[in-house]
C-alpha positions in Angstrom: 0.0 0.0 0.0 1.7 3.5 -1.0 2.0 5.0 2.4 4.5 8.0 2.4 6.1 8.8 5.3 7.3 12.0 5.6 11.3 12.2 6.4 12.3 13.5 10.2 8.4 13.1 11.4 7.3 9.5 10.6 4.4 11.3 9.7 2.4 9.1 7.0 -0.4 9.5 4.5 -1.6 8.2 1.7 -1.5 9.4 -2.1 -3.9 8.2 -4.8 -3.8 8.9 -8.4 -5.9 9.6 -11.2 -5.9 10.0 -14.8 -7.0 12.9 -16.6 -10.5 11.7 -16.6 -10.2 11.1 -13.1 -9.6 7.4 -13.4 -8.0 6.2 -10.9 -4.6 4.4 -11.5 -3.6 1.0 -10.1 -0.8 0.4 -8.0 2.4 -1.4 -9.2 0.5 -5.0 -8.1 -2.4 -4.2 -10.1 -4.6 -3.5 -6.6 -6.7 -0.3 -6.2 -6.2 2.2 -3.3 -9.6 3.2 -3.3 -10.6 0.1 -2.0 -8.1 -0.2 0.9 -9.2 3.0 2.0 -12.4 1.7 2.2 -11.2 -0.6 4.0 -9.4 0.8 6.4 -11.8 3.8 6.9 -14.6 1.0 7.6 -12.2 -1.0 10.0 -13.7 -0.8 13.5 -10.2 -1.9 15.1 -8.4 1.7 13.7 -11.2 3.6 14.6 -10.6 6.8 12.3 -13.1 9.2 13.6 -11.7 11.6 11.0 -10.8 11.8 6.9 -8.7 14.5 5.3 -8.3 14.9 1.9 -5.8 17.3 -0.1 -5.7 18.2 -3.2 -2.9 20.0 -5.1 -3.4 22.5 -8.2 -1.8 23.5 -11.7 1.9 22.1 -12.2 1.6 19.6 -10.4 3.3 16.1 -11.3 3.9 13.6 -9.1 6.9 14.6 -7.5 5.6 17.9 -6.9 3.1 16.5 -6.0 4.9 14.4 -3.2 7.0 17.2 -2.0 3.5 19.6 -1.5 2.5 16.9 0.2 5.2 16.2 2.0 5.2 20.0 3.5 1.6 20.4 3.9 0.9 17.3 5.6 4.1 17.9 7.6 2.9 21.6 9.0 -0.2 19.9 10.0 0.7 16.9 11.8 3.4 19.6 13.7 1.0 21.8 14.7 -0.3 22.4 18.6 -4.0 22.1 17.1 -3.1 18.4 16.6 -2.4 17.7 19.8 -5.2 19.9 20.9 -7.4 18.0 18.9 -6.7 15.0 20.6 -6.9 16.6 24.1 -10.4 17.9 23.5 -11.2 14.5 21.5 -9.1 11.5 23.3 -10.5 9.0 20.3 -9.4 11.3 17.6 -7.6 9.5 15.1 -7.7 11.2 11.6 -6.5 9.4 8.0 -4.7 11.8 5.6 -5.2 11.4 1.8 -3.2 13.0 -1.2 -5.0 13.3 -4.2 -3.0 13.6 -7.5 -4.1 14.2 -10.8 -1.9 15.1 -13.8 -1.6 19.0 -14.0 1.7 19.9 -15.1 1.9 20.3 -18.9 5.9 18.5 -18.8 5.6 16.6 -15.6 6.6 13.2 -14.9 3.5 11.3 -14.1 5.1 7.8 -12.9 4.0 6.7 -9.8 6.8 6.3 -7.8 7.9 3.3 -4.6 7.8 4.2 -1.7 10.6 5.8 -1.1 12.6 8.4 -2.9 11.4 11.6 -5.2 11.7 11.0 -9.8 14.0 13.4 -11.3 12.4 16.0 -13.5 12.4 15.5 -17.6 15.5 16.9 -19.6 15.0 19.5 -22.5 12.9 17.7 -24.9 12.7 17.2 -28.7 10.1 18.7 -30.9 8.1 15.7 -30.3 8.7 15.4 -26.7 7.3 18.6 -26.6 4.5 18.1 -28.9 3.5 14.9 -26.9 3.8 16.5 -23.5 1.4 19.7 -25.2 -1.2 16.8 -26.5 -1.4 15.8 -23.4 -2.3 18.8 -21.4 -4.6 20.0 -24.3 -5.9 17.9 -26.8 -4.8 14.4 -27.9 -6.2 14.5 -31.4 -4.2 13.8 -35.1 -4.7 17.1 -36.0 -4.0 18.9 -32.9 -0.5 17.3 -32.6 -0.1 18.7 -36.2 -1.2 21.8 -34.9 1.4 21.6 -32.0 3.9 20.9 -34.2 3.4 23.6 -36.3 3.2 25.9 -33.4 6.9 24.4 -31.7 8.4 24.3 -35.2 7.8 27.7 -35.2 8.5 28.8 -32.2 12.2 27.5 -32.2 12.8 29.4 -35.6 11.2 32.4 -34.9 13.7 35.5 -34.5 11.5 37.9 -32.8 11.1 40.5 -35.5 7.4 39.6 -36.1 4.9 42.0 -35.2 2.4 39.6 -35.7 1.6 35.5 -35.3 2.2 34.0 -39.2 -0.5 32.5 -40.7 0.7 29.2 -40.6 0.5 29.9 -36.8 -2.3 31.6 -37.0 -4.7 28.8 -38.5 -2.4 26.0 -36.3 -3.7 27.6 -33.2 -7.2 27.6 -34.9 -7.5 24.3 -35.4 -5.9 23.1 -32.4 -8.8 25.1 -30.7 -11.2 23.9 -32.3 -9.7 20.7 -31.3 -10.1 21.3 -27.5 -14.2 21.3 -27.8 -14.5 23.4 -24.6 -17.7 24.6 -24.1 -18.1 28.0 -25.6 -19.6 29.7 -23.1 -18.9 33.4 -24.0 -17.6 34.9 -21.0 -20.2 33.1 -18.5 -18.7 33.2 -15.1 -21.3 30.6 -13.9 -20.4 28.1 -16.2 -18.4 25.1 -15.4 -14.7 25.7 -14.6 -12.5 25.7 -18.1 -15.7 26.9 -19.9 -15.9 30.2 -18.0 -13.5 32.1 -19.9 -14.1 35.0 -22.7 -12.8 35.8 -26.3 -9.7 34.0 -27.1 -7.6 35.7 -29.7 -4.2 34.0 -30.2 -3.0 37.3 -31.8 -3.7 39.4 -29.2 -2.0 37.0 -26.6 1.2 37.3 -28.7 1.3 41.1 -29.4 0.9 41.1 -25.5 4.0 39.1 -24.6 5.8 40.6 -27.3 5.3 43.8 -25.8 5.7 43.0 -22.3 9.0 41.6 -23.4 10.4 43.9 -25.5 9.4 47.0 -23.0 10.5 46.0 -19.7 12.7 43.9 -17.7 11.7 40.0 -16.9 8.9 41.3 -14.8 6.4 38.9 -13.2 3.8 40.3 -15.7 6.0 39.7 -19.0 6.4 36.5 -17.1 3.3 35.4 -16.8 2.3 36.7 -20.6 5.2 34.7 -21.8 5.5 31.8 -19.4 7.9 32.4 -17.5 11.0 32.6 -19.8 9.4 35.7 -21.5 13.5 36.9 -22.7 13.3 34.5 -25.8 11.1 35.1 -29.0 9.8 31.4 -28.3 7.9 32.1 -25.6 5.9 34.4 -27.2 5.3 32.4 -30.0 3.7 29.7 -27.1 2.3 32.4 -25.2 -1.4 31.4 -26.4 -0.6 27.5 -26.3 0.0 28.3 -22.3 -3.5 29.7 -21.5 -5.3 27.2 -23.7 -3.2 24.9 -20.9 -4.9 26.9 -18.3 -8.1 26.3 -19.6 -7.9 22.7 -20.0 -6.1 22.2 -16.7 -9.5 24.2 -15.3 -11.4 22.1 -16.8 -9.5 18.7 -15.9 -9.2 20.0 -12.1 -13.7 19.6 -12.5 -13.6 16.4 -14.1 -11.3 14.9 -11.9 -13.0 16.3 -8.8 -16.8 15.3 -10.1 -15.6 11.7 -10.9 -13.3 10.3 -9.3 -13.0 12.3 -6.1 -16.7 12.5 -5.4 -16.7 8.7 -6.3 -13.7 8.3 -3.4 -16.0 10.4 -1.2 -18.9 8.6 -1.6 -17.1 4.7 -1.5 -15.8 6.2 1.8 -18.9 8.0 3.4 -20.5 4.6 2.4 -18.8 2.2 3.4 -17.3 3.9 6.7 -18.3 3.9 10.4 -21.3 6.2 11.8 -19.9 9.6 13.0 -17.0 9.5 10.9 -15.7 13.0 10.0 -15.0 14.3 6.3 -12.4 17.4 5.7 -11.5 18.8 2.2 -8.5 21.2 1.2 -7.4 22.2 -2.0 -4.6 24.7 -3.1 -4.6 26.5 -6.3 -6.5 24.7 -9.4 -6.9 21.6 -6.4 -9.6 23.7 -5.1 -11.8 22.9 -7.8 -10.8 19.2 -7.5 -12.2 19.2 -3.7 -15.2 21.9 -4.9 -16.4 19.5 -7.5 -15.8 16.3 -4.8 -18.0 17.7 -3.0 -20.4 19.2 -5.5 -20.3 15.9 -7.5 -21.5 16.1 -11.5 -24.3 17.6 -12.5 -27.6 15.8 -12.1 -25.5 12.8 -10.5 -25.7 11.0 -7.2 -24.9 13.1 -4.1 -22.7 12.3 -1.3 -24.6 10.1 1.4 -24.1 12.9 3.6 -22.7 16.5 4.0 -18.7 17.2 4.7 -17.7 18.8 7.4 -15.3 21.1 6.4 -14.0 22.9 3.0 -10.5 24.6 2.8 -10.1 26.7 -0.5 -6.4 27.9 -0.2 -5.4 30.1 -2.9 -8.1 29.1 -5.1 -7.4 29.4 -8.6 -11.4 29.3 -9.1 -13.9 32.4 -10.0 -14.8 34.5 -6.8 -18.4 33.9 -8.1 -18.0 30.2 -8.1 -20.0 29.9 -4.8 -22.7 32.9 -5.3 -26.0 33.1 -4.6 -26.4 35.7 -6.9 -23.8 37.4 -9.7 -24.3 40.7 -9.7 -23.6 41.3 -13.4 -25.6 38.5 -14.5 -29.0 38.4 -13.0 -30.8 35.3 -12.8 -27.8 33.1 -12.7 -25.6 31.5 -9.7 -22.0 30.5 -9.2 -21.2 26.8 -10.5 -20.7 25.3 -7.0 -23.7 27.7 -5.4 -25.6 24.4 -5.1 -23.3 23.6 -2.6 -24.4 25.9 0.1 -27.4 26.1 -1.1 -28.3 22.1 -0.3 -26.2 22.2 2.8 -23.3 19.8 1.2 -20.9 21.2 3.6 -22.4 20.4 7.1 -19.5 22.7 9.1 -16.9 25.4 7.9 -15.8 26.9 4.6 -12.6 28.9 4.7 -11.0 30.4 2.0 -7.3 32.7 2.2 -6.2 35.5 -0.5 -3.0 37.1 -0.7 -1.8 40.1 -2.6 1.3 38.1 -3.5 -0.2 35.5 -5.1 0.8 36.4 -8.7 -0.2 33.5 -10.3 -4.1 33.9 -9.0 -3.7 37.9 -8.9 -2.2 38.4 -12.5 -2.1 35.0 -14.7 -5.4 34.2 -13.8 -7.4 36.8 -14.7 -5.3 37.1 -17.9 -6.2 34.0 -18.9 -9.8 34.7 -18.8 -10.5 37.7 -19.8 -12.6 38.9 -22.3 -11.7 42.7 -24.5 -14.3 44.1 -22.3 -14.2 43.2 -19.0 -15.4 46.0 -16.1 -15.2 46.0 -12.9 -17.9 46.3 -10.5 -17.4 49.3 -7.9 -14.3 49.8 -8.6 -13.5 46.4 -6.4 -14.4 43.4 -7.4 -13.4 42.3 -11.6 -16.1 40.1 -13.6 -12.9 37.6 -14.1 -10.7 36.9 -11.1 -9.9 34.7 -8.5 -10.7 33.5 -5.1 -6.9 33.7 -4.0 -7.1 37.4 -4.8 -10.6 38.4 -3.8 -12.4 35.5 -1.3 -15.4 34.0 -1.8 -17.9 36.3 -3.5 -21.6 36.8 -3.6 -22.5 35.0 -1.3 -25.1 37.7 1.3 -24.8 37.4 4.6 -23.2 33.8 5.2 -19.5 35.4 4.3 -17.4 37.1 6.6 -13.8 38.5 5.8 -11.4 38.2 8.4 -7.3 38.9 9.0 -5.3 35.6 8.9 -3.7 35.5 12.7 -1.2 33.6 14.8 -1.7 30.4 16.0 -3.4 31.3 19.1 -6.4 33.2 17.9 -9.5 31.3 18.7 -11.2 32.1 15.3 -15.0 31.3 16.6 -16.1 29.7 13.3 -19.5 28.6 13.1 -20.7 25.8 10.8 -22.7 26.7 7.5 -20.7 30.1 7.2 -17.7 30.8 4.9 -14.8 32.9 5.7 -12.7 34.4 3.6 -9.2 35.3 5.2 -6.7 38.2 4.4 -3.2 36.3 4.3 -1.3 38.7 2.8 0.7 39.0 6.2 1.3 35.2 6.0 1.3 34.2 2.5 4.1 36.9 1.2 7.3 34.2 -0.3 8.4 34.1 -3.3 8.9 35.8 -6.7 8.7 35.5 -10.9 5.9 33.6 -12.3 3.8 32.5 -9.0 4.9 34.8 -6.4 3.7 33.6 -3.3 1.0 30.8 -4.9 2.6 28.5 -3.6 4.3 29.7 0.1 1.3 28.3 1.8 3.0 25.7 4.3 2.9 28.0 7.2 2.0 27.3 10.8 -0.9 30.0 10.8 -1.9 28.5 7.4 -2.9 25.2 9.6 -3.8 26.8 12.4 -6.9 27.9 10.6 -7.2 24.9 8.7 -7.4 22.2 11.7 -9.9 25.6 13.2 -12.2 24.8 10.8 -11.7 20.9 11.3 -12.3 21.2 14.9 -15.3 23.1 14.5 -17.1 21.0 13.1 -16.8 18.8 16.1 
């Protein structure tokens, strides 16, 4: 069974994987995780009383994966809420579960032994490149044509074009049209990695160019050109990078409303009375636990409600969860059905930083439509919940400063709040920022606060 244990703790958990259509994968003896889980969840004799699951976000192979993992889990077992836990519960006994799912465009998706990290890929060949891009956006004949127009060109171009070529041009057209996302016309309520506006590969590259050419390596020409925005290729891929994002949007739904619901609901049934479930997901991963929870449309809900919801830096609309969109009357947020049928029994929090580049800046980039407006000057049409909180959402929200591990936060069940980490959530730099800088002991604090509420 692919326990990891964490080096200088002995803390263990458990990582699962699925496939792009969230699948899940076998381990090395052919035997399926999900079902020792079960298992083990049902087992009267190890008497979890609790279940946490985690879910990571874009970029993420298995390695990273593992070494998120490895620090998340880590802050959390070391924190004085775990011990406090037990002191207020003396039966508390919680399971930890990692869920991966393919997100990283050149990752390394090999599920490793037990032991020991996989090194990353070397520079790759045209068609390394071309099958890692397939991959992460559409698997199709003519789409890896279209790649490997797009890559062909890219490692010729000199820099000096103003404009995409044609050639380019009607590459990226096809491979669009090879991606049959749901064309949904700037809807902000419609499912994750449909929810996006006008896409105009043109524009994308006259953007990167420019950010290029007229500054230094910023974060912004970063982001436009992928993070290495000092060479002409980048800006050549610029637009084969967002179409990434969307499909990694969209993947980070299926996964979550098929396999991770189905995980959910093999464990709520098959588990003891009383037992607890908790959900956190970082970045895109807050989708992945959104949907879980949410489940697909019109399919079978969860036997019963979760009892907590951790969105930490969610790369996800702000309006995902509202009651109400202010711009677009008569509609909800995608995952407003889950407050609004009670799916979450105790707390919802979510965290936003102002260093969080990769939320603050690359996201609504990759989204936006030619005219987007803001409402009141505060909150965008197209942004998301690492930036701004939870959205929309009437009386049941309340924002709130991130604070030190002794703050008693009071949370109640059935209400959402949305903490300010700027203060917490402030390391790093280039393409992310801080995106990823969330394994801090305040970070957990408020996650095992909204655990033990439930309680």
């Amino acid at each position: 069974m692919p326990i990891r244990t964490i080096k200088q703790t002995g803390v263990q958990y458990f990582l699962i994987s699925f496939d792009k259509k969230g699948v899940e994968r076998p381990e090395a003896d052919g035997s399926m995780l999900s079902e020792d889980l079960r298992k083990l969840v049902a087992d009267h004799d190890e008497r979890f009383t609790d279940v946490i699951f985690a879910s990571h976000g874009w970029k993420g192979d298995v390695p990273a994966a593992i070494e998120q993992y490895d620090r998340w889990v880590g802050e959390m077992a070391c924190s004085p809420d775990h011990a406090a836990a037990k002191i207020a519960n003396p039966n508390f006994r919680a399971i930890v579960i990692g869920l991966h799912w393919p997100s990283l465009p050149f990752g390394d998706e090999r599920i490793p032994a037990a032991s020991g990290l996989l090194l990353a890929n070397a520079d790759m060949s045209i068609e390394d490149e071309v099958e890692q891009y397939a991959a992460s956006i559409a698997d199709t004949t003519a789409a890896r044509e279209a790649i490997r127009a797009i890559v062909t060109a890219a490692r010729r171009d000199t820099g000096t074009d103003q404009e995409l070529s044609t050639e380019v041009r009607n590459a990226y057209r096809t491979l669009y049209a090879e991606m049959q996302l749901e064309d949904a016309s700037g809807d902000v309520a419609a499912p994750p990695g449909a929810d996006h506006g006008d896409w105009d590969p043109d524009a994308i590259y006259r953007d990167a160019r420019k950010a290029a050419i007229e500054a230094e390596p910023t974060t912004e020409s970063m982001l436009l050109g992928g993070g290495v925005a000092d060479t002409f290729k980048s800006w050549v891929l610029a637009p084969l990078r967002q179409l990434s994002f969307w499909t990694m949007k969209d993947r980070a739904r299926c996964v979550g409303e098929s396999g991770g619901h189905a995980l959910l609901r093999k464990l709520q049934n098959g588990g003891r009375d009383g037992t607890r479930f908790h959900l956190m997901g970082h970045s895109f991963g807050c989708i992945v636990v959104s949907a879980a929870v949410a489940g697909p449309p019109a399919g079978a809900a969860l036997p019963r409600p979760v009892d907590s919801l951790s969105l930490i830096q969610g790369a996800l609309s702000l309006w995902s969860f509202s009651s109400s969109i202010p711009f677009a009357i008569g509609k909800v947020g995608y995952f407003n059905h889950t407050l609004k049928n009670g799916l979450v029994r105790g707390t919802i929090i979510t965290t936003r930083s102002s260093h969080d580049t990769a939320v603050g800046k690359l996201y609504p980039h990759a989204v936006r439509v030619a005219n987007q407006y803001l409402l009141g000057d505060e909150l965008p049409k197209y942004g998301g919940i690492g930036t701004f909180g939870a959205q929309g959402l009437g009386d049941i929200a309340e924002d709130l400063e991130m604070q030190s591990t002794t703050h008693d936060y009071k949370f109640s069940p059935g209400r959402v709040y949305n903490l300010e980490a700027s203060n917490t959530i402030k390391n790093g730099s280039g393409f992310s920022g801080a995106h990823s800088d969330i394994a801090h002991p305040e970070v957990a604090h408020a996650i095992w606060s909204a655990i033990l509420a439930s309680k």
